[in-house]
C-alpha positions as CSV (number, residue, x, y, z in Angstrom):
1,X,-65.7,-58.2,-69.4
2,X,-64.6,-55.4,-67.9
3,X,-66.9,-53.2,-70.3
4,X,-69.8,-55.5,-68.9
5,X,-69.4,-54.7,-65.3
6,X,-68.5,-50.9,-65.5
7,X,-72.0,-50.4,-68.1
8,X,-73.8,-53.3,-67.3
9,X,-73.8,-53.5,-71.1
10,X,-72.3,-55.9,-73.8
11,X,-70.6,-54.5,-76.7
12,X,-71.4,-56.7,-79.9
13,X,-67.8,-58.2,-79.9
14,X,-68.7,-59.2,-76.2
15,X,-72.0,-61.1,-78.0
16,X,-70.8,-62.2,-81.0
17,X,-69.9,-66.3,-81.0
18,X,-65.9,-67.1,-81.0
19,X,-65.1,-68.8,-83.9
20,X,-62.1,-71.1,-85.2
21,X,-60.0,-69.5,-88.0
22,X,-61.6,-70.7,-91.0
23,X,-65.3,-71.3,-90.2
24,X,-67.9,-69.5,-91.5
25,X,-70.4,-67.3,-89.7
26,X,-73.8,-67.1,-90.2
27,X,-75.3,-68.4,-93.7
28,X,-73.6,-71.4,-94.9
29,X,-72.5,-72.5,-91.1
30,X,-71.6,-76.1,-91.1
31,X,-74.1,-78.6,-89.2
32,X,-73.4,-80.2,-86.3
33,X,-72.7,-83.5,-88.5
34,X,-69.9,-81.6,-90.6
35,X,-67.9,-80.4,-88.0
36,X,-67.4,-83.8,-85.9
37,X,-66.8,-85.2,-89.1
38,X,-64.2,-82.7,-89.7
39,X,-63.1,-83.2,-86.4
40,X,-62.8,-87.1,-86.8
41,X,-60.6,-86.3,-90.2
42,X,-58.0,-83.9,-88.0
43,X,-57.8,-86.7,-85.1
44,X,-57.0,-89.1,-88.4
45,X,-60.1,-91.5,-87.4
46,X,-61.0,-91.1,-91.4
47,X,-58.8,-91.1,-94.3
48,X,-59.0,-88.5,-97.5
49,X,-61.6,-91.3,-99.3
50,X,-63.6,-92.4,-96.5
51,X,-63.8,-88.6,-95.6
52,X,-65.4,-86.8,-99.0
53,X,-67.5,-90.3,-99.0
54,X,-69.0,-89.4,-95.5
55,X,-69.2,-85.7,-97.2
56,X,-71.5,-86.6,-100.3
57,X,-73.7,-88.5,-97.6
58,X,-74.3,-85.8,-95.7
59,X,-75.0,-83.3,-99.2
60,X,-72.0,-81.3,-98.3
């Protein structure tokens, strides 16, 4: 941020959207639905079936 106060600008890296290793950016971005699904597998709320059940409900 540094680069922010000095310019009073922001550099495209300063506006670009942090992202987790892995996801996608732009076209193809999972929905809101995918990702706390994805999040409830990784906790281990959902197991392998239930998940890619809950996945060909939402189309994905």
């Amino acid at each position: 941020m540094a680069i922010l106060a000095i310019t009073g600008r922001m550099t495209p890296q300063m506006a670009s959207t942090p992202r987790l290793p892995g996801e996608q950016s732009g076209v193809g971005e999972r929905s809101p639905a995918r990702r706390i699904l994805d999040e409830r597998f990784a906790r281990g709320e959902l197991d392998a079936d239930q998940y890619r059940e809950h996945l060909r409900v939402l189309g994905e």
